[in-house]
C-alpha positions as CSV (number, residue, x, y, z in Angstrom):
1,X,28.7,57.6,57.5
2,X,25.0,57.9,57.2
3,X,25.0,54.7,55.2
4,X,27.2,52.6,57.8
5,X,25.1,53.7,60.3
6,X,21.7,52.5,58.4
7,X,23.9,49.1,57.7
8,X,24.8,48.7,61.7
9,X,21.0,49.1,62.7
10,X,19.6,47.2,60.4
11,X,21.6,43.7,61.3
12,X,20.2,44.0,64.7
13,X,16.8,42.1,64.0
14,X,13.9,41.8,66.9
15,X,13.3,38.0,66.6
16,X,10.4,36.2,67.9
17,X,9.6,32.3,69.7
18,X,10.1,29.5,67.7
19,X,8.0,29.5,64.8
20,X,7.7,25.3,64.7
21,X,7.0,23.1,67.5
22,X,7.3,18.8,67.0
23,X,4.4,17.3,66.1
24,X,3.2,15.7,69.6
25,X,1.6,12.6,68.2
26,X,1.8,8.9,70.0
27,X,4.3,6.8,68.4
28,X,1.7,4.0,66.9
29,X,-1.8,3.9,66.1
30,X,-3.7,1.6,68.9
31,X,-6.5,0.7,66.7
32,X,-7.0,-1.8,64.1
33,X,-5.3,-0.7,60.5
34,X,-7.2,-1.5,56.8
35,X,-4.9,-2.2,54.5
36,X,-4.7,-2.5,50.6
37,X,-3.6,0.9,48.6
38,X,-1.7,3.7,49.6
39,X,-2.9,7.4,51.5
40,X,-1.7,9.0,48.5
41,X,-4.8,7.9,46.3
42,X,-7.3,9.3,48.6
43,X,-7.6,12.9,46.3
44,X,-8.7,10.1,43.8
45,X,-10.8,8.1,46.3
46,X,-14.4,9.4,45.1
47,X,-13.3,8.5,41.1
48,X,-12.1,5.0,42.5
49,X,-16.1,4.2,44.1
50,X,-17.3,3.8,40.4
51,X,-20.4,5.9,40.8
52,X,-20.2,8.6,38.7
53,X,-23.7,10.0,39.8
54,X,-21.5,10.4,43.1
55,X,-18.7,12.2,41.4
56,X,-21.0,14.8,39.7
57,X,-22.7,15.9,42.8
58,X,-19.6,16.1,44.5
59,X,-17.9,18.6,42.1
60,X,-21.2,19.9,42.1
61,X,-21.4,20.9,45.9
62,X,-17.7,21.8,46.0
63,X,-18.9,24.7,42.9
64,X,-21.4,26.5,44.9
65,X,-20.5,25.5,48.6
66,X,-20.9,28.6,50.7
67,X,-17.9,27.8,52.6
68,X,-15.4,26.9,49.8
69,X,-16.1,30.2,48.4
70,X,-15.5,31.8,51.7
71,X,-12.2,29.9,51.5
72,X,-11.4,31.3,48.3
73,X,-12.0,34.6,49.2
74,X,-10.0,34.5,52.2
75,X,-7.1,33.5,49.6
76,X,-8.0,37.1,47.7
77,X,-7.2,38.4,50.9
78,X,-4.6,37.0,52.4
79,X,-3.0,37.6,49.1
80,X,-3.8,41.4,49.1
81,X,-2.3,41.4,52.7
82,X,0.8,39.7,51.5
83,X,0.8,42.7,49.1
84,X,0.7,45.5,51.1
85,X,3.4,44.0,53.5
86,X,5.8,43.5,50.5
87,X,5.3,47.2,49.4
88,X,6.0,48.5,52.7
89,X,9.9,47.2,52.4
90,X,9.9,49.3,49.4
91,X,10.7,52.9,48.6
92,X,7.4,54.9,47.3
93,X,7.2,57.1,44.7
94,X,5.3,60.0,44.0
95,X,4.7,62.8,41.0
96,X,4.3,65.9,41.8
97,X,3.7,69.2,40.6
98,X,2.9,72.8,41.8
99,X,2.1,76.3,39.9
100,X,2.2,79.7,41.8
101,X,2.0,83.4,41.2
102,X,3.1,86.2,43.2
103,X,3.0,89.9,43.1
104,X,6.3,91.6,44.6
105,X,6.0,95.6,45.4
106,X,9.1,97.3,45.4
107,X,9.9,99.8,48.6
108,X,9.9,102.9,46.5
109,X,7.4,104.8,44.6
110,X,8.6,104.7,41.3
111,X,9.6,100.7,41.0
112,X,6.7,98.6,39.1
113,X,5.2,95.9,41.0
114,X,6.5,92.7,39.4
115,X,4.5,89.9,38.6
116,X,6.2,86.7,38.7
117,X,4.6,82.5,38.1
118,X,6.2,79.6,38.7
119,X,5.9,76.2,37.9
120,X,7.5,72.5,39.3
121,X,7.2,69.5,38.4
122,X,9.2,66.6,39.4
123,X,9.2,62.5,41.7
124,X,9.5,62.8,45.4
125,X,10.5,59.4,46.8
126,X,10.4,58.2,50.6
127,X,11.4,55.2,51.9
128,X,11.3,54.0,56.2
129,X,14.5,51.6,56.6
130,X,13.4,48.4,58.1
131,X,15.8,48.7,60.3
132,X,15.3,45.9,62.8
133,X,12.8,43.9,60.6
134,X,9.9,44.8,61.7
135,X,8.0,45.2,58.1
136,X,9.9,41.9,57.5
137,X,8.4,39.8,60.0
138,X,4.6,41.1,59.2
139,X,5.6,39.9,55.6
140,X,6.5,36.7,56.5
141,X,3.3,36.5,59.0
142,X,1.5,37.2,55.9
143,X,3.2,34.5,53.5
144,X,2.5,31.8,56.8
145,X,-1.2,33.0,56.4
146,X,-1.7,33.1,53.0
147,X,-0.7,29.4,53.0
148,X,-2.9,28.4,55.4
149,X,-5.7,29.8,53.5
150,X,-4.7,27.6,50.7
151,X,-4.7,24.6,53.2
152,X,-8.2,25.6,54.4
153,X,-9.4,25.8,50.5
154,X,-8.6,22.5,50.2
155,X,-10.3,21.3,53.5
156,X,-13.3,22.8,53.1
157,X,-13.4,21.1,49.9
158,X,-12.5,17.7,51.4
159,X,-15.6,18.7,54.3
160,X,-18.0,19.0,51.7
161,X,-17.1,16.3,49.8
162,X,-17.8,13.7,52.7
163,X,-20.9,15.9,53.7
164,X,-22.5,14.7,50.0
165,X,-21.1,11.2,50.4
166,X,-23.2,11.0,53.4
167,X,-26.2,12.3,52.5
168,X,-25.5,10.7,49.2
169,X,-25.5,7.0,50.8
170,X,-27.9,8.1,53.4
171,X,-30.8,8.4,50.5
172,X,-29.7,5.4,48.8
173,X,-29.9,3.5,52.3
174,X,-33.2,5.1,52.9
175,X,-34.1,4.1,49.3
176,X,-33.6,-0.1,49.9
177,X,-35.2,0.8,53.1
178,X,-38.2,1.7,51.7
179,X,-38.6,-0.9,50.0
180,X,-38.3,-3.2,52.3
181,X,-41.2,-0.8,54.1
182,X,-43.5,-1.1,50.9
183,X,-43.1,-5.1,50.3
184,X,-44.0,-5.2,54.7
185,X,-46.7,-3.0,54.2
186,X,-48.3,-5.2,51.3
187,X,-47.8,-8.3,53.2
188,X,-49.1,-7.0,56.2
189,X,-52.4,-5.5,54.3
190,X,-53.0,-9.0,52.6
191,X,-53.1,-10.8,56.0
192,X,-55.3,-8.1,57.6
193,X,-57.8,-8.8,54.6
194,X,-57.5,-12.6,55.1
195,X,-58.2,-12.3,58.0
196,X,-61.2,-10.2,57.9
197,X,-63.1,-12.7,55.4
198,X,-61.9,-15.6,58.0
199,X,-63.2,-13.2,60.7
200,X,-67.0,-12.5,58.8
201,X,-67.1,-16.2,58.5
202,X,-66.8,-16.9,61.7
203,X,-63.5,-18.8,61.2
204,X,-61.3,-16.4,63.2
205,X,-62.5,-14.4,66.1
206,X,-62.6,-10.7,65.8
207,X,-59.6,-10.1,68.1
208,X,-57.2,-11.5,65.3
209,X,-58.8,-9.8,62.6
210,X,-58.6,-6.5,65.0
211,X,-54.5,-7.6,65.4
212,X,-54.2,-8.1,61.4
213,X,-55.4,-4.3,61.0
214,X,-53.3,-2.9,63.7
215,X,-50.1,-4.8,62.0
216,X,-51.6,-3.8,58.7
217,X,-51.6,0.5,60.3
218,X,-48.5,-0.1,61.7
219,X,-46.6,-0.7,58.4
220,X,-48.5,2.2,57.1
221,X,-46.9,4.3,59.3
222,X,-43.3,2.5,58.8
223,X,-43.5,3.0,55.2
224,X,-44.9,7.0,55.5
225,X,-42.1,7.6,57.9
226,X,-39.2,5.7,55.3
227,X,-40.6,7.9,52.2
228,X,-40.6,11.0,54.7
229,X,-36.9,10.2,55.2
230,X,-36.1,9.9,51.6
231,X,-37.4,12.9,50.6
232,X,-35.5,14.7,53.5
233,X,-32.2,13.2,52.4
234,X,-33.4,14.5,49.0
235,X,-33.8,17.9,49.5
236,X,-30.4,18.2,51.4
237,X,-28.6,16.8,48.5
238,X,-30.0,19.6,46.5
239,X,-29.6,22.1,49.4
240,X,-25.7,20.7,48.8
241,X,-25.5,20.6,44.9
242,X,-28.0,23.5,43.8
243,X,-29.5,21.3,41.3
244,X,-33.0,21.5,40.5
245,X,-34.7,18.7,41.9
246,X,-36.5,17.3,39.0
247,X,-33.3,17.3,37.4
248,X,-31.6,15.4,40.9
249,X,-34.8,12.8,40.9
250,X,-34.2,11.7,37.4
251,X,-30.6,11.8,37.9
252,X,-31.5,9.2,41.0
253,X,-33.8,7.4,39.1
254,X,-31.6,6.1,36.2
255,X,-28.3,5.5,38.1
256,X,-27.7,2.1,39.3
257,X,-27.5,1.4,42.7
258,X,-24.4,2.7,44.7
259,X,-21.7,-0.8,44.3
260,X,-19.9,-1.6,47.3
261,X,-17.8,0.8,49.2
262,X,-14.5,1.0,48.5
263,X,-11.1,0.9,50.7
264,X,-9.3,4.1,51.7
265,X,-5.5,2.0,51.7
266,X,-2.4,1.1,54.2
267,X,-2.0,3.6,57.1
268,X,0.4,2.0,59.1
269,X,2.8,5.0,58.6
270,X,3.3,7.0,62.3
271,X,1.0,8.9,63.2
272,X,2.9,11.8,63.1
273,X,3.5,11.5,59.0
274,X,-0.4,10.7,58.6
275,X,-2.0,13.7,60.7
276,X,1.3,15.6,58.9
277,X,-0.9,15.3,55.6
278,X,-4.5,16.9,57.8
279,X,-4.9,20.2,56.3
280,X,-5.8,21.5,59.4
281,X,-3.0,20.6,61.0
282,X,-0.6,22.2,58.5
283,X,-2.9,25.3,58.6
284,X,-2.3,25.5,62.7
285,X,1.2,25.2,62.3
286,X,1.2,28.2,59.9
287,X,-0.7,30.4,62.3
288,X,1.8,29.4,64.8
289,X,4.1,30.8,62.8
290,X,2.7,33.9,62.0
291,X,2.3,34.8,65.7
292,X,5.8,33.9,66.3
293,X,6.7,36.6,63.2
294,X,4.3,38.8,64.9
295,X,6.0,39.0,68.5
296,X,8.8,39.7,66.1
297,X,7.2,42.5,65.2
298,X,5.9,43.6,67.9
299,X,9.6,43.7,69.6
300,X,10.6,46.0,66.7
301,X,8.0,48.8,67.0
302,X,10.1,49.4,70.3
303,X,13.4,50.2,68.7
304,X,14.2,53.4,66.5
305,X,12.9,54.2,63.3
306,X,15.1,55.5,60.4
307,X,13.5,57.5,57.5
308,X,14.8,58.9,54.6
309,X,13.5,61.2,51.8
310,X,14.6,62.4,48.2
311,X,13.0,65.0,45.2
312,X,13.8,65.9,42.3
313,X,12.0,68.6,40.2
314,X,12.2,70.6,37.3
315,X,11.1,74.3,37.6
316,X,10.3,77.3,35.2
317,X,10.3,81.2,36.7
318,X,8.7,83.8,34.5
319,X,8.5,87.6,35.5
320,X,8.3,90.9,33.1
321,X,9.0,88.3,29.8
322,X,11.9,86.7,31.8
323,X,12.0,82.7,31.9
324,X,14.2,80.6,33.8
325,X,14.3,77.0,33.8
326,X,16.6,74.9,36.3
327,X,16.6,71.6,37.8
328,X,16.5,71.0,42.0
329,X,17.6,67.7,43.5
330,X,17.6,66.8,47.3
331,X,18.3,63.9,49.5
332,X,17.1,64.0,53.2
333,X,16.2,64.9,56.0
334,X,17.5,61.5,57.3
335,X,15.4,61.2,60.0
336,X,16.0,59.0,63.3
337,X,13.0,58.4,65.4
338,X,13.5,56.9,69.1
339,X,11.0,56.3,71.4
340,X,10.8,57.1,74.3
341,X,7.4,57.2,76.5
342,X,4.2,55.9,74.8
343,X,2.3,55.6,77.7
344,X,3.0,51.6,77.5
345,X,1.5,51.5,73.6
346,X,4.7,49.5,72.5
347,X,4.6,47.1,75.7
348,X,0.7,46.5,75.3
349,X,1.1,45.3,71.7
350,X,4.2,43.0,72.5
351,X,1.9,41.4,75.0
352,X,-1.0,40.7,73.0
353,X,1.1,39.6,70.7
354,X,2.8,37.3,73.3
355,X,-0.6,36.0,74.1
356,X,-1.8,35.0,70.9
357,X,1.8,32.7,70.3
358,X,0.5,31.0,73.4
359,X,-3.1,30.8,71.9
360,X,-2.2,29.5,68.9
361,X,0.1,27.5,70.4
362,X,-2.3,25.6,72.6
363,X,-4.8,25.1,69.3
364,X,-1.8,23.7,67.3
365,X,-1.4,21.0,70.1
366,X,-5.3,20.5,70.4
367,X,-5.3,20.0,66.8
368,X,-3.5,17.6,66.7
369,X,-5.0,15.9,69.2
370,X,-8.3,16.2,67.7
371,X,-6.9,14.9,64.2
372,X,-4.8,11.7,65.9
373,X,-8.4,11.0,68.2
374,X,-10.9,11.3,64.2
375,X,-8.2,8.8,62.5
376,X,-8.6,6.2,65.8
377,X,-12.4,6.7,66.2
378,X,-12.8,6.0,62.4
379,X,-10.3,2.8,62.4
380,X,-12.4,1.6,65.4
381,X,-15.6,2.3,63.7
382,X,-14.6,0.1,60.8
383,X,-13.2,-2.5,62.9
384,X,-16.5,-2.3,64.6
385,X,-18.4,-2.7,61.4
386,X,-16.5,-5.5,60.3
387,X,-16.7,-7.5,63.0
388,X,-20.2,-7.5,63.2
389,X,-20.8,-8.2,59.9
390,X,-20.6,-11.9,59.5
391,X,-23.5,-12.0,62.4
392,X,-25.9,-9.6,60.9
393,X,-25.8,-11.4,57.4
394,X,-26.7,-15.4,59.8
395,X,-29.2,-13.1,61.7
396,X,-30.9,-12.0,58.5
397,X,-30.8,-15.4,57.0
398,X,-32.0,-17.3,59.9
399,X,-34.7,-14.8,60.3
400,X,-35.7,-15.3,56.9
401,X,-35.7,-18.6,57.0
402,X,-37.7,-18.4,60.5
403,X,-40.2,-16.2,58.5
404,X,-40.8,-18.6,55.6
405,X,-41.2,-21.6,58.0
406,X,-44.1,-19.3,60.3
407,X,-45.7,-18.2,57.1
408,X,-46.2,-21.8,55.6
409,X,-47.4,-23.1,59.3
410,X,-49.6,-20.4,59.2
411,X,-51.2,-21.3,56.0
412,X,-51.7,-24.6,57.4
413,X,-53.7,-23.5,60.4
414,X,-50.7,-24.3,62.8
415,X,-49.6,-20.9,63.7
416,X,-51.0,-17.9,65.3
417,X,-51.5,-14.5,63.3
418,X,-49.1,-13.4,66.2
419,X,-46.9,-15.8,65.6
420,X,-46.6,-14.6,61.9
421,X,-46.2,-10.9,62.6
422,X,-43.7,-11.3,64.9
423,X,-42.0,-13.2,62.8
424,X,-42.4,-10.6,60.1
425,X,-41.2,-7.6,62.3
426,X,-38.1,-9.6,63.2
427,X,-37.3,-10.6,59.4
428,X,-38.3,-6.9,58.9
429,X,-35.6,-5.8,61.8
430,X,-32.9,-7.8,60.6
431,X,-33.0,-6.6,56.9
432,X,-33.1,-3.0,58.0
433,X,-29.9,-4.4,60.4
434,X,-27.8,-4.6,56.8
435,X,-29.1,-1.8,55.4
436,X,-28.0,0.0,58.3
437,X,-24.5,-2.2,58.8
438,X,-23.7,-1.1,55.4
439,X,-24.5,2.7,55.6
440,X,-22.4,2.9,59.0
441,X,-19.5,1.0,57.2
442,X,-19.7,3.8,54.5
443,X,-19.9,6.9,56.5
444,X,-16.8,5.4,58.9
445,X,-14.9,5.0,55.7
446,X,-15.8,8.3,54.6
447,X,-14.7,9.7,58.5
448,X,-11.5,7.8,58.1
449,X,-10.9,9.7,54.3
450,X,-11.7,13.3,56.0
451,X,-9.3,12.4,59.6
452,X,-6.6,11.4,56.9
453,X,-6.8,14.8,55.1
454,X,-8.8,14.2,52.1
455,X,-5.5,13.6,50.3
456,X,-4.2,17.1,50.4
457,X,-0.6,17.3,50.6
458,X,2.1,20.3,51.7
459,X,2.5,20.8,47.1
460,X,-1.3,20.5,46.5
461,X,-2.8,22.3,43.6
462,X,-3.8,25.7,44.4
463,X,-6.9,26.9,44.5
464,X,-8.2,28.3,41.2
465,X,-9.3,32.2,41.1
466,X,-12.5,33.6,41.8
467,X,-14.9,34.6,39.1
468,X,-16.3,38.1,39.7
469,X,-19.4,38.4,36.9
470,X,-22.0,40.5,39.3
471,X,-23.9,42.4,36.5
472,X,-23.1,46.2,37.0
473,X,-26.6,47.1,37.2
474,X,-26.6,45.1,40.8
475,X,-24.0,46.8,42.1
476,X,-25.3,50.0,44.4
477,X,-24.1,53.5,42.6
478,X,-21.1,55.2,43.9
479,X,-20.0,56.0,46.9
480,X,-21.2,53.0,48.4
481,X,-22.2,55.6,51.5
């Protein structure tokens, strides 16, 4: 009867809100779409750009990223969690053993006292019936957050990735323009030095010669604020990779120059399938999901608790040279717990756990507003890029040739100094345009690979164990208090 009744309670099961909502995403993307490969090679992307140097800083920073390894251990724990829910649906076990002696005194005189010891040893076993799934639903709360931290590994591995392809291109942007500062700066010193011999021999008045070294300070100051920037860029990508820097500089210094970026691939899947593939998003969902297992839950800590016990032992009894040994087994109390006042314990938690559906809820939806609003404002950064790039390679040119034309006049005595320089800073404007064009195409190709999730998919590789190698004699001596 006991049994039937444990059966009946436990098929009444405290259920919680739905633990998926539709993916709320617009039925088209209202941008401009690249096309040319597939989403699914964007794990590969980095490997596809041909610059290994870029590769090996990458895995680099991904090694000893501060917040990949948080990511990781996050995973340790959510695993441990997972754990500890699992064993709570179990029975547990227990060894135990006891030893006793006792004096008896008889009621008369004459009687001997009797000495007497005892022994037991035996299992004792307990086990809580989930009887209307509470322990089940903080298991599977668990299991919808241990994925997520998996999804998480994986984008904060994708965030760090495109945080050293920036910085990465940055330098190597910085790089051309620094040269472009150092050829100015030489071309600006030779003029102001022309123009002081013209200026001593009376050829030029002093004004223009005062003109030629304030040009000839001004690129100074250009080219000290380009190598400032370089080395800034510098010491973040060695911030990012912990490599030494003499090692990074050399490492620099004899890779070629970073070849032309590469595409990410065809998009023009819904947007609902792409933002799909956004670890993030897939990590919202499964928080969302855990709350709803947690209302669950929360529901069931309401309804009566079932509890059931067992032992079995074996036991020795020795008095006056007498020994007995005999065996003891027991099943119960089966005990039936229903609350009843709690001072509105139970009612509290099944509100907060109400609110926190609705939180994560509400996040779920933002974040997939936030993830469809990153993949537009990348397309429309590239489009952007694109479009102006056919203009800023004629201005360059035509500036060039503008420069060229004003220099030889200028040797001729039929331009100004003034003329010259301004010529200069524009030619100087226009190539610095490109460098810049190019960098801003990079880093919104690189926004466009982090909005589409990096590559990470629903069956991605999980992430590999931690290494624990702290050398004892670090660790503080026992008790840690």
């Amino acid at each position: 009867m006991a049994s039937g009744l444990v059966l009946a309670l436990a098929a009444c099961t405290a259920t919680g809100p739905p633990t998926s909502i539709p993916i709320a995403a617009p039925p088209q993307w209202y941008a401009p779409l690249p096309h040319g490969g597939q989403v699914a090679n964007l794990s590969l992307w980095w490997q596809q750009q041909q610059d290994p140097l870029l590769v090996e800083l990458i895995e680099a920073a991904q090694t000893v990223s501060p917040s990949v390894i948080e990511a990781r251990s996050n995973i340790l724990q959510a695993e441990a969690t997972r754990s500890i829910s699992e064993a709570a649906l179990l029975p547990t076990l227990d060894a135990i053993g006891s030893s006793g002696r006792s004096l008896s005194a008889p009621g008369d005189r004459i009687s001997v006292p009797s000495l007497a010891n005892s022994n037991q040893l035996g299992l004792q076993t307990s086990w809580e019936v989930d009887l209307f799934g509470q322990n089940l639903a903080n298991l599977e709360a668990d299991k919808e957050r241990l994925a997520g931290t998996q999804a998480a590994w994986h984008e904060a591995r994708v965030s760090v990735a495109a945080e050293v392809a920036k910085q990465y291109y940055s330098l190597r942007a910085n790089e051309r323009l620094l040269l472009l500062a150092q050829a100015d700066t030489r071309s600006r010193a030779a003029t102001a030095r022309l123009n002081e011999q013209l200026a001593k021999a009376g050829f030029v008045a002093p004004a223009t010669a005062a003109l030629a070294r304030a040009s000839a300070a001004e690129g100074r100051t250009r080219l000290t604020q380009q190598q400032a920037l370089c080395e800034l860029d510098l010491k973040a990508l060695v911030a990012l990779t912990a490599f030494a820097e003499p090692a990074l500089r050399q490492k620099l210094a004899q890779a070629p120059a970073a070849p032309d970026q590469r595409g990410l691939g065809d998009i023009s899947s819904v947007p609902a399938d792409v933002v799909a593939q956004r670890p993030d998003v897939y990590r919202s969902a499964r928080e969302l999901a855990a709350a709803s297992f947690e209302v669950g839950s929360a529901r069931a800590q309401r309804y009566p608790r079932l509890s059931i016990t067992g032992i079995i032992a074996a036991n020795r009894v020795s008095a006056r040279g007498f020994n007995q040994n005999f065996n003891t087994w027991s099943i119960g109390p089966l005990t039936l717990t229903v609350p009843i006042y709690d001072g509105g314990a139970a009612d509290g938690t099944l509100d907060a756990a109400k609110a926190r559906y609705e939180e994560a809820s509400g996040k779920y939806h933002g974040t997939i507003r936030q993830a469809v609003r990153e993949v537009e404002e990348a397309l429309v950064q590239l489009q952007s890029t694109n479009d102006r790039a056919k203009d800023t390679s004629v201005a360059a040119t035509g500036y060039r040739a503008s420069f060229l034309g004003t220099q030889a006049r200028h040797a001729a005595g039929l331009a100004s100094l003034v003329e010259l320089e301004e010529a200069r800073r524009t030619l100087l404007s226009a190539r610095s345009a490109v460098v810049n064009l190019e960098l801003e195409r990079r880093r919104a190709w690189i926004a466009l690979y982090r909005a589409l999730g990096g590559g990470w998919t629903v069956n991605a590789e999980p992430a590999a164990p931690m290494v624990f190698d702290i050398p004892e004699s670090l660790l503080p001596p026992w008790p840690y208090d």
